[in-house]
Structures are given as structure tokens and as C-alpha cells.
C-alpha positions as CSV (number, residue, x, y, z in Angstrom):
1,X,49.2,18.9,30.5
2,X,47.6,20.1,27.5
3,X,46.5,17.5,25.4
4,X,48.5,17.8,21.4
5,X,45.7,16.3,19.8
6,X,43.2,18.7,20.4
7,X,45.2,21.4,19.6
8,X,45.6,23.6,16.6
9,X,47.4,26.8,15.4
10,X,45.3,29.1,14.0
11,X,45.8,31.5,10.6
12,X,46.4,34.5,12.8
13,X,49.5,32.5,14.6
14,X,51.1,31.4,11.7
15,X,51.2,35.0,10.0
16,X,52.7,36.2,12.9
17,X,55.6,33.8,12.6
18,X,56.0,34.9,8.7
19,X,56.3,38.4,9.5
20,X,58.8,37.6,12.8
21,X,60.8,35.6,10.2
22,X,60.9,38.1,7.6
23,X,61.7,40.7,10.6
24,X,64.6,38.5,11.5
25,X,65.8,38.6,7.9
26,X,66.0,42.1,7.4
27,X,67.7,42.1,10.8
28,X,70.7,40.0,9.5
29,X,71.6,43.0,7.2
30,X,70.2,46.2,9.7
31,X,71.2,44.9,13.3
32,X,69.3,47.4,14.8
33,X,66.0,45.6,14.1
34,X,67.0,42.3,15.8
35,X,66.1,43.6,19.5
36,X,62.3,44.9,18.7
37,X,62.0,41.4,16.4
38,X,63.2,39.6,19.9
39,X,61.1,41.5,22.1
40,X,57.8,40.5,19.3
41,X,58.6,37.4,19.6
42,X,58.9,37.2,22.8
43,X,55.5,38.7,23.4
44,X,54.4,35.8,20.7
45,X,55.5,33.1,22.9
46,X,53.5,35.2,25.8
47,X,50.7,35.4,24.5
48,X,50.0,32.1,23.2
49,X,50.6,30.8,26.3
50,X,48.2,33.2,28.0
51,X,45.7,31.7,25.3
52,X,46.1,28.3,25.7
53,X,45.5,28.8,29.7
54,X,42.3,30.8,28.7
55,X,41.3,27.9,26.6
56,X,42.6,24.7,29.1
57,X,41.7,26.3,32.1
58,X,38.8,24.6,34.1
59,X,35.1,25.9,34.5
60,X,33.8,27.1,38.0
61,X,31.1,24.8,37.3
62,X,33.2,21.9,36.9
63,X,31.6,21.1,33.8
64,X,33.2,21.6,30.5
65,X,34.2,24.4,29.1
66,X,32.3,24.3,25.8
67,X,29.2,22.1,25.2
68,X,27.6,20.9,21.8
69,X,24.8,18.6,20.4
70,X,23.5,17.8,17.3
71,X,19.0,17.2,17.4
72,X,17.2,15.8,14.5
73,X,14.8,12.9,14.7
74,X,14.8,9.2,15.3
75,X,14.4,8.5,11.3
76,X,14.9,10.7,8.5
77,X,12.7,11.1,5.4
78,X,13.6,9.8,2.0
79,X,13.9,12.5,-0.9
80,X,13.3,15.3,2.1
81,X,14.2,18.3,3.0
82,X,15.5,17.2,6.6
83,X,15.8,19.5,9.8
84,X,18.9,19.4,11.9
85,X,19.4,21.8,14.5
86,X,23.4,22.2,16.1
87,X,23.4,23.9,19.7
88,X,26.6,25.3,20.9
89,X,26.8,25.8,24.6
90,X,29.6,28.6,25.6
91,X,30.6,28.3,29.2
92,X,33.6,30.4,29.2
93,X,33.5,34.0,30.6
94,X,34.2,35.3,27.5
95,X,33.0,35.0,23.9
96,X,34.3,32.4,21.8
97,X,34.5,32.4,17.8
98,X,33.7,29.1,16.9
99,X,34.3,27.0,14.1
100,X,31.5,24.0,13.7
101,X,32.3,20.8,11.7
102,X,29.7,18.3,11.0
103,X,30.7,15.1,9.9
104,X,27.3,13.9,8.3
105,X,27.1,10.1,6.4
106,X,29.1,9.6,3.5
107,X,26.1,8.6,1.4
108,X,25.6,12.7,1.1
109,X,29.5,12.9,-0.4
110,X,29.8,16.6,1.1
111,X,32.7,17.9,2.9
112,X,31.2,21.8,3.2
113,X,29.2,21.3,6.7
114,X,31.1,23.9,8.2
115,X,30.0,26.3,10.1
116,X,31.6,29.7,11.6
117,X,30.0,31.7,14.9
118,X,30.7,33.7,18.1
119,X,28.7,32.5,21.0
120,X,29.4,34.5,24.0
121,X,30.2,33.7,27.6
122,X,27.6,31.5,29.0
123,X,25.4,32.1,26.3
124,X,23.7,28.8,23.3
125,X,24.4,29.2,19.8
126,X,21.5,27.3,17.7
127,X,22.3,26.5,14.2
128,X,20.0,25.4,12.1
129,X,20.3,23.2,8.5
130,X,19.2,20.7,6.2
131,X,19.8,17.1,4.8
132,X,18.1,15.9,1.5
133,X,18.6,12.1,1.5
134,X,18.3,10.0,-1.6
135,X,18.6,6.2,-0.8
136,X,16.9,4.6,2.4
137,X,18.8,2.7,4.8
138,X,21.1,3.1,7.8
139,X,23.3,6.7,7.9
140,X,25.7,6.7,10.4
141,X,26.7,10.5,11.6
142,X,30.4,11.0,12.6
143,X,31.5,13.5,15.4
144,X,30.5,16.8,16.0
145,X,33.6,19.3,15.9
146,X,34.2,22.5,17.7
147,X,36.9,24.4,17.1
148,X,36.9,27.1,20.0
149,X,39.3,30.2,19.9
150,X,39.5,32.9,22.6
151,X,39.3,36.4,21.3
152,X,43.2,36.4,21.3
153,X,42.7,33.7,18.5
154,X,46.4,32.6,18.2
155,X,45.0,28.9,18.9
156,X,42.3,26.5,18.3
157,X,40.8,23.9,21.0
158,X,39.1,20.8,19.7
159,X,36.1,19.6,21.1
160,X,34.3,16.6,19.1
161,X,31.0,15.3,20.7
162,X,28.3,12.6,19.8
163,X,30.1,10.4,17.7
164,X,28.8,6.9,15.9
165,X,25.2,7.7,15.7
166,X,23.3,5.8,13.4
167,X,19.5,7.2,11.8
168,X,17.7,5.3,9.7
169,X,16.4,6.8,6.4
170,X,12.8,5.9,5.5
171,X,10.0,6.3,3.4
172,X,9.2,9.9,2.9
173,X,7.2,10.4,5.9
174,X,7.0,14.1,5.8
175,X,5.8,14.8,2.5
176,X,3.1,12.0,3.9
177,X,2.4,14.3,7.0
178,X,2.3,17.7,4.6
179,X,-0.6,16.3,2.5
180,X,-2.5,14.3,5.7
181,X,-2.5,18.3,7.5
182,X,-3.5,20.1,4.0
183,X,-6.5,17.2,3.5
184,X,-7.9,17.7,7.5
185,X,-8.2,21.7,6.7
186,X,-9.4,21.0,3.2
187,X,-6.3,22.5,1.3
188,X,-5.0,20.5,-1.0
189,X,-5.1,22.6,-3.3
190,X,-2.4,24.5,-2.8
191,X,0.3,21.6,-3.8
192,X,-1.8,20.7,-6.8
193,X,-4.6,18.7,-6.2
194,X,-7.7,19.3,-8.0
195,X,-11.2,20.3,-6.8
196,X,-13.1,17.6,-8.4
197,X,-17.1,18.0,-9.1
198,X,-18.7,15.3,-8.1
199,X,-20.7,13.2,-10.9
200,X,-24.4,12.2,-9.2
201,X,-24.0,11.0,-5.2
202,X,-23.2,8.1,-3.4
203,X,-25.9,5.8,-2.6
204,X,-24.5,5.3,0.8
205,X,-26.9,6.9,3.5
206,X,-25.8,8.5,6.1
207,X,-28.3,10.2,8.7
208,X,-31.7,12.6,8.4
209,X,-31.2,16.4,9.0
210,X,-33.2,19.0,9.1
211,X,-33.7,20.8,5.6
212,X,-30.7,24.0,5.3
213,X,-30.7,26.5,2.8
214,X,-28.5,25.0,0.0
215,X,-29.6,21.4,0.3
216,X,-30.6,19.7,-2.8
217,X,-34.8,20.0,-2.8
218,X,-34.6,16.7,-4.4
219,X,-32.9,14.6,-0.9
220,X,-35.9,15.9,0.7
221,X,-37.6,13.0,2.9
222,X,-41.3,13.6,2.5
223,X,-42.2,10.5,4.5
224,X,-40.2,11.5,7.4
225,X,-41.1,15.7,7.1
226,X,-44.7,14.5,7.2
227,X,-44.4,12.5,10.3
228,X,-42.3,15.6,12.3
229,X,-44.8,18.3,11.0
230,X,-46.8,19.9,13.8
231,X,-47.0,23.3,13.3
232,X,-48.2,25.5,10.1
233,X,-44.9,26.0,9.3
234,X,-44.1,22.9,7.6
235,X,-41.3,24.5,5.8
236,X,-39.4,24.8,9.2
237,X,-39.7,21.0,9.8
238,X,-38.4,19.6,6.4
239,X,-36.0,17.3,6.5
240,X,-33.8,15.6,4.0
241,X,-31.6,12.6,3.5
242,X,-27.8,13.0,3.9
243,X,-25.2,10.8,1.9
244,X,-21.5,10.6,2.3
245,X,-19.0,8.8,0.3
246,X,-18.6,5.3,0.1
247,X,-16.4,4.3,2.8
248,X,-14.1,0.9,3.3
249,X,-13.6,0.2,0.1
250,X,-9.8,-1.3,-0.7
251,X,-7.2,0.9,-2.1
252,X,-4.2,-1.6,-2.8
253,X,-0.4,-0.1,-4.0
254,X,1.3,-2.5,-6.6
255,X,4.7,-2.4,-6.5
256,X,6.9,-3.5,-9.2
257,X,10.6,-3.6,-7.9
258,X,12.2,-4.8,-11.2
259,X,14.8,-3.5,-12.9
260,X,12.9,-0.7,-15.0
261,X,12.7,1.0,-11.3
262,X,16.0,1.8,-10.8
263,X,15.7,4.6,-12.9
264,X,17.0,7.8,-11.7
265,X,15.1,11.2,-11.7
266,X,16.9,14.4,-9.5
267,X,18.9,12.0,-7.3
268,X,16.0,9.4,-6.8
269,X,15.1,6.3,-8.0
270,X,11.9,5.1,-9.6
271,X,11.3,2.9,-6.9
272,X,11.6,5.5,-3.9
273,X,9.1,7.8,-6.0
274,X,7.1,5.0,-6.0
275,X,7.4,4.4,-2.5
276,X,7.2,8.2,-1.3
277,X,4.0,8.0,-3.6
278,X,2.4,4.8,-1.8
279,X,2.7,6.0,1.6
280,X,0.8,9.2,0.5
281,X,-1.8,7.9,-1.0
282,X,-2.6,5.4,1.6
283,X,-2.4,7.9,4.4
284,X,-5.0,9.8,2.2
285,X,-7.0,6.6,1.8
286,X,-7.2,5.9,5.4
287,X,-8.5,9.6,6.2
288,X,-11.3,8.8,3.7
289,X,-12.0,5.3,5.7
290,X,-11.1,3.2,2.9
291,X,-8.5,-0.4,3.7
292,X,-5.1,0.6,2.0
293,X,-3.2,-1.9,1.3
294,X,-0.1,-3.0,-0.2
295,X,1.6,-5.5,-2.6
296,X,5.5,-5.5,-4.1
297,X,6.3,-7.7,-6.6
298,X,9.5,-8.5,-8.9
299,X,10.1,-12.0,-10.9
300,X,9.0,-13.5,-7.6
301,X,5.9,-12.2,-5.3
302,X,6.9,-9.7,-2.7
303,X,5.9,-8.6,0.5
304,X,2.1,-8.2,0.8
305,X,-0.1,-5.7,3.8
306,X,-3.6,-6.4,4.1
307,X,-5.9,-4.2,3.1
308,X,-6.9,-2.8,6.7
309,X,-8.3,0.7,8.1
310,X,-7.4,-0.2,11.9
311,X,-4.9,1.6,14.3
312,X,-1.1,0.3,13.0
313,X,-2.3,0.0,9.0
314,X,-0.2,3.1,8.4
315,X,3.0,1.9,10.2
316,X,3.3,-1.6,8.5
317,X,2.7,-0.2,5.5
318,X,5.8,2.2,6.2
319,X,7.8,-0.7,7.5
320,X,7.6,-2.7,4.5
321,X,8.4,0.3,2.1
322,X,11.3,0.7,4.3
323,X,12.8,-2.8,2.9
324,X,12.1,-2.9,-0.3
325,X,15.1,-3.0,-3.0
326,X,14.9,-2.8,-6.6
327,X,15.9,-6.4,-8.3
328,X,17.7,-6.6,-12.1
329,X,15.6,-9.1,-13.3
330,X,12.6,-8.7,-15.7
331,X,9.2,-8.5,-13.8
332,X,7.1,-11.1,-13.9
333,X,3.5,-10.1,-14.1
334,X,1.8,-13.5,-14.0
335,X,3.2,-14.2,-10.6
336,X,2.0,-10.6,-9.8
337,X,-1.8,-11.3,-11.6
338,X,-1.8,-15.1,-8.9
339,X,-1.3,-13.2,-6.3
340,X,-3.7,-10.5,-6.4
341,X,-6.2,-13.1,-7.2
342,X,-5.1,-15.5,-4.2
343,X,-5.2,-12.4,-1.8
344,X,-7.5,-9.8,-3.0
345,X,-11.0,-11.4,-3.1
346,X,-13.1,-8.3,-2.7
347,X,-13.2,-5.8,-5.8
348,X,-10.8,-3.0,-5.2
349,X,-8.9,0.1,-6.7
350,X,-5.1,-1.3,-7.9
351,X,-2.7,1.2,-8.3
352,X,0.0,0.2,-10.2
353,X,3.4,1.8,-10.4
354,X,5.6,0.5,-13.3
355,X,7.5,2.2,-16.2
356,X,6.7,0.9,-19.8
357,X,9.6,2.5,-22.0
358,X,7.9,0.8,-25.8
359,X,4.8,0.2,-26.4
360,X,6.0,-3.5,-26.9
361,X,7.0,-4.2,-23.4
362,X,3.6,-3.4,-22.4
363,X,1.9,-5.3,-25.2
364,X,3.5,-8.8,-23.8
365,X,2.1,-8.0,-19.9
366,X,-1.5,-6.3,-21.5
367,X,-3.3,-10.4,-20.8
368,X,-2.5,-10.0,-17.3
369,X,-3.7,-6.5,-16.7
370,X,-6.6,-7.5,-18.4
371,X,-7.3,-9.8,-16.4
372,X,-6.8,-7.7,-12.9
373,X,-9.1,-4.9,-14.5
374,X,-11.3,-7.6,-15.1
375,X,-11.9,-7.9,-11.7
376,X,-10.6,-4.8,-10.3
377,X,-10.5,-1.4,-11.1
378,X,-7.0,-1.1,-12.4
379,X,-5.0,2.2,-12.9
380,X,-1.7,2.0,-14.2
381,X,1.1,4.7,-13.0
382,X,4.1,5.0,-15.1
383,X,6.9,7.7,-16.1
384,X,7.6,10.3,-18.6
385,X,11.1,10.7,-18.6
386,X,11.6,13.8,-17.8
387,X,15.0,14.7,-19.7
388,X,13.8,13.6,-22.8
389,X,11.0,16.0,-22.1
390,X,13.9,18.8,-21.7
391,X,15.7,17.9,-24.6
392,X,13.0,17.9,-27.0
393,X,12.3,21.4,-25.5
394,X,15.9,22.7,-26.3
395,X,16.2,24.3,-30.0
396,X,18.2,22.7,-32.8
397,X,21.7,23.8,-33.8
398,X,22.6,21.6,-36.4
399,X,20.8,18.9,-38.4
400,X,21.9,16.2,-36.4
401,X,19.9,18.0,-33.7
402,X,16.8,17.7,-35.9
403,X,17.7,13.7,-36.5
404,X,18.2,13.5,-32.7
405,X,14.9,15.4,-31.6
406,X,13.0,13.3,-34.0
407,X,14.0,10.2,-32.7
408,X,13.8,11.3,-29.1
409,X,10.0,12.5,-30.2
410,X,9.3,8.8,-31.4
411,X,9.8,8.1,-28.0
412,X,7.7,9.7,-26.3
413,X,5.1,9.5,-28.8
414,X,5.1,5.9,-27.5
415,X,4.5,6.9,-24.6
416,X,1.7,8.3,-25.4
417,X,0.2,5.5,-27.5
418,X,0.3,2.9,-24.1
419,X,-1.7,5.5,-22.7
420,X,-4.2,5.1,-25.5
421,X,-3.5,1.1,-26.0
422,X,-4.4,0.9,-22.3
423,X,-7.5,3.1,-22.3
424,X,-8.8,0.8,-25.1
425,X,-9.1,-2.1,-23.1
426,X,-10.9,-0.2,-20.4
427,X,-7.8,-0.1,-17.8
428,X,-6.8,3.3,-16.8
429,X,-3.9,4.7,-17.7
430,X,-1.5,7.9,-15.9
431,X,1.5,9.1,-17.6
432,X,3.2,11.3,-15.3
433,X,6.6,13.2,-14.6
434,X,8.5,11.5,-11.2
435,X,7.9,14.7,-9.7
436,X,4.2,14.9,-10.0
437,X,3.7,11.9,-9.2
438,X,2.3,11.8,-5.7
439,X,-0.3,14.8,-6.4
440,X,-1.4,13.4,-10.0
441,X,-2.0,10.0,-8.1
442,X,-4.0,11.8,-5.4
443,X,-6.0,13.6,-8.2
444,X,-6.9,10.2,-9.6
445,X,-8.1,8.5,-6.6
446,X,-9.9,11.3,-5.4
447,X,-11.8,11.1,-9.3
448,X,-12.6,7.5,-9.1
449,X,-14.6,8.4,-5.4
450,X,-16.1,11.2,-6.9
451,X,-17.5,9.1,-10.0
452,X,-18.7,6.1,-7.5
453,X,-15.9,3.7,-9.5
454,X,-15.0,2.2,-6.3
């Protein structure tokens, strides 16, 4: 019995029942036609039978005729370029022309994962594409669809596998993984980040070496060359001090999850730049052995991670960034300026991601910040906007393009001016696009280590 559900008439099929009909109308006025249009049809009939027992028939094997599975991983990455892989598994004697559907989440609102292959007899099809999620959160994948046809093609068999699976979307740990594998070979350079000389040297000792051609003449440790010097050759025994960065000193993310972060740049939100952002840079912390830490906050306090270095640091940092939601209240930066002092007792770096769209708005939280760069070394993150950027950019048609561009200029000539407000009182300021964000962030940190700040 051939199940009806799984079975489907192909294009081929159908125009050979428009050209039997229109055979069987120009039969009604030439009877001599209506015999050859039978005997087609008849061999119609025939061979679509034939097909579907090609197609229905059982496997030697006793396994199914056609096998299919879908492999990505056990999360997906927020704002990524995701790798999903689709084997096709022919176990038919003969080749098969294949018609793959994917039914991905909804949250993607595409209906063009199709794909079209031939995968011969007892041979694996691999087909490889992509998924670029934009919220986090739970994606649930529908059923993969194969739509087999023999090389007769007058029918279509249905096979649907791996139905109902649910992946979670998270934090953008691959962009987190790109820039920890460019920092262990030393080349971050090539996504942007900047070679930064460093200003004097750390203080923080490290070990005595002997002296290489190169070293600095002035970390030469005469005490210690005078006490290893037994031969004439003193040169050959001179040893010198070696420093190396400070290490454990606290890198804390701030947060803010108010309603100035939902924002949307390319797809993503203000918040999930933010968040990709914070998961680089304390990755890129922790490889320096510095504690990264983490703090959210809204018009209440948010979640909070310890400022830690140990085994595990990195993955409840990504947990918590996993949860977070943006709120639609104002934020509240006093509540944010209590906590940091009830939990952050040790003087650290702060890195703050807001967005300050007037120069007012930032005027009526500038007490607080004072007061955490008081304490802290403060730097505050927030966003050009981009399409402003573009449309001041774009030449003027008319003169209500000039009135337009002048006050879109005002704008970001406000921008500007928080960035000089801020510097003023000594708090650090970066006024980035959303898409630079995670190497101009990078860039900053690695300054502030190179100038001893922290």
C-alpha cells in the first residue's frame, strides 16, 4: 500500500497529461489520432506505476531507502554566520534527483531553504549553508524534507526526518573564539586591532635572564651580573631584569539594559552588540590574566559575575549574557553607581556600554559617573548611529535636503561634544559605530595596559 501522503506528482507528470488531453482534443475532430493518444496514455499509466515501485520498493539492506540529517551544534551564535551541514544518504541502486526542504525557525522569516541535487546509488550528498541569527533564545527547527524522484521522474516520494529540534541561540561565541585564536598567534591585527607602543614598562618583575641582543641596556642587573661573572668575558654573563604586564587586575562589563538599547543596527540590537562585545573582551582579559567580570543594570540592579580569572569565569559570564533582555524604562544610574560600590572594592577598569542620544541625557547621569571614575577607571562605550552617518553622507537634491542634513549634523555634533564633556571630567569617552564596536573596545583596553592605567 503506498502511503497518499508522501506522495507527489511531479512537473514532468502533469505536462504529460496536458499534452495527452490536448492529443485527445484534436482526436475528437481527426479520429485517426485517438488510438496512438490511447496507446500514450496507456504507457503513462505504465510507467508511473513502474516508478512508484522503483521508489516504494524495499532496500536489500532492510534499512530505508533514502537517509537524511541535519548537523550543526548544540547552541548557535548570536549575530553569526552559522554552519549547517545537510547529508543525504542514497541507498537505492540508482541515482536519485533530490529536492531538499529545510524548515528552519520562524524567527529567520525565510521560506527559500531549498535545495536541488542528484546523489547517486549508495552514494552521501553533503550540503553545506548558513544561518545568521539576530535575537537570542530558543529556535526550534522543523522537519527535514526529501523529495526523492527516480530518473523516470514522473513522481515524487517524501521523506521528512528530525523534526521538533530545539537550539538555543547565544551570545556570539564565535566571533569570541575568532579574536581568542588571532590573540594566541599574535594577529589581531588583521580584524583591526592596533599595535599599540607601549608608554615606559610595568613595574611588575618577572624573572632574571641572561642579557640578548635587543634588550634594553638599561634593565641590566649589575648586582646580579657581578655575582655570576667568572670568566673575562663578563659580557657573556650579563644579565638583566625581565618585566611583564601587570596581571589580575579587574576588568568589569557594565551593562545598561534600558530602553535606549533596543536600538536596532543591521538586524541587531544595541544590547546584543553590547553583549557580543562583553564576551570578547573578557575572553581577551582572561588571556591577559586579568578577573573579568560582569554587571547589568536597568531601573533596578541586574545580574552581577565576580570579577574571577579561575576555570568556569568565561562560561558564567556567557550564561548570564544569555538572559539578559532589554527593559522600557529609563535607566537608573544611581542604583548602578550603589552597586558597583557595594561589590567592586578593589580599583578596576569599568567598561560601560550605554547610548547618550543629547548631550542632556548625559548631563543628568555625569554625578554618578563621576563618582565611579572617582574610584575607578571609567570608560564609557556608546553609539554613533550609523544611518545618520549615511545620510549626512548622501548629496542634497533640494533645499529641504540642506534643512534636513543640517539638523541631522546638529546631532551628531552632539555626539561629539559628550565625548568632549566626558573627557573634561577626566572619564574616558568611545564613540563608536555598532559594528566596530568589539575591535575599538579591544583597542582601548589593550591602551590602558599599555599606559600602566590599570
Amino acid at each position: 500500500m503506498v502511503p497518499v501522503k508522501s506522495l507527489f506528482l511531479t512537473r514532468r507528470f502533469f505536462l504529460a497529461v496536458a499534452a495527452l488531453i490536448i492529443g485527445l482534443v484534436v482526436a475528437f475532430f481527426l479520429p485517426g489520432w485517438l488510438v496512438p493518444v490511447q496507446l500514450a496514455l496507456g504507457l503513462l499509466a505504465g510507467l508511473a506505476l513502474l516508478d512508484l515501485a522503483l521508489l516504494y520498493a524495499p532496500t536489500r539492506t532492510g534499512a530505508g531507502q533514502v537517509e537524511a540529517h541535519r548537523v550543526l551544534g548544540s547552541k548557535l551564535a548570536n549575530g553569526s554566520d552559522n554552519d549547517i551541514r545537510i547529508y543525504v544518504e542514497n541507498y537505492y541502486r540508482f541515482p536519485l534527483s533530490a529536492e531538499i526542504i529545510d524548515e528552519i525557525p520562524h524567527q529567520f522569516q525565510r521560506r527559500d531553504v531549498l535545495f536541488r541535487t542528484t546523489v547517486k546509488g549508495g552514494e552521501t550528498q553533503i550540503i553545506h549553508y548558513q544561518l545568521r541569527p539576530l535575537k537570542r533564545g530558543e529556535y526550534e527547527f522543523g522537519a527535514l524534507n526529501v523529495f526523492a524522484a527516480s530518473p523516470l521522474g514522473l513522481v515524487r516520494r517524501r521523506f521528512r526526518f528530525e523534526a521538533g529540534r530545539i537550539v538555543p541561540v547565544y551570545p556570539s561565541f564565535l566571533q569570541m573564539r575568532q579574536y581568542e585564536l588571532l590573540a594566541i598567534h599574535n594577529r589581531l591585527t588583521e580584524v583591526g586591532v592596533k599595535r599599540i607602543r607601549r608608554v615606559g614598562q610595568s613595574m611588575e618583575f618577572e624573572q632574571i635572564r641572561p642579557y640578548v641582543a635587543g634588550d634594553d641596556p638599561r634593565n641590566i642587573n649589575w648586582k646580579a651580573t657581578a655575582r655570576r661573572t667568572t670568566t673575562p668575558q663578563a659580557a657573556d654573563a650579563l644579565v638583566v631584569n625581565h618585566y611583564q604586564d601587570e596581571r589580575a587586575q579587574q576588568v568589569f562589563c557594565l551593562i545598561d539594559k534600558g530602553r535606549v538599547m533596543r536600538m536596532p543596527f543591521e538586524g541587531l540590537s544595541l544590547l546584543d552588540y553590547a553583549i557580543n562585545a562583553t564576551l570578547v573582551v573578557s575572553n581577551i582579559a582572561l588571556l591577559k590574566h586579568d578577573k573579568a567580570g560582569l554587571i547589568t543594570f536597568s531601573h533596578q540592579p541586574g545580574a552581577m559575575v565576580p570579577a574571577d580569572r579561575r576555570a568556569g569565569t568565561l562560561s558564567r559570564i556567557l550564561e548570564v549574557l544569555y538572559r539578559q533582555k532589554t527593559k522600557y524604562l529609563e535607566t537608573d544610574y544611581e542604583r548602578l553607581y550603589i552597586s558597583v560600590k557595594n561589590n567592586v572594592r578593589q580599583r578596576s577598569l569599568l567598561i560601560l556600554f550605554t547610548n547618550f542620544e543629547t548631550l542632556n541625557g548625559m548631563q543628568r547621569q555625569l554625578p554618578y559617573l563621576r563618582r565611579m571614575a572617582k574610584d575607578h577607571l571609567l570608560l564609557v562605550v556608546f553609539f554613533e548611529n550609523t544611518e545618520l552617518r549615511a545620510f549626512l553622507d548622501a548629496p542634497t537634491a533640494s533645499t529641504q535636503d540642506v534643512y534636513n542634513q543640517t539638523i541631522a549634523e546638529k546631532f551628531a555634533q552632539e555626539k561629539r561634544q559628550i565625548v568632549r564633556e566626558l573627557n573634561r571630567y577626566g572619564i574616558h569617552a568611545l564613540l563608536t559605530a555598532p559594528q566596530n564596536l568589539t575591535v575599538n573596545t579591544i583597542n582601548k583596553y589593550l591602551e590602558f595596559k599599555s599606559r600602566g592605567l590599570i
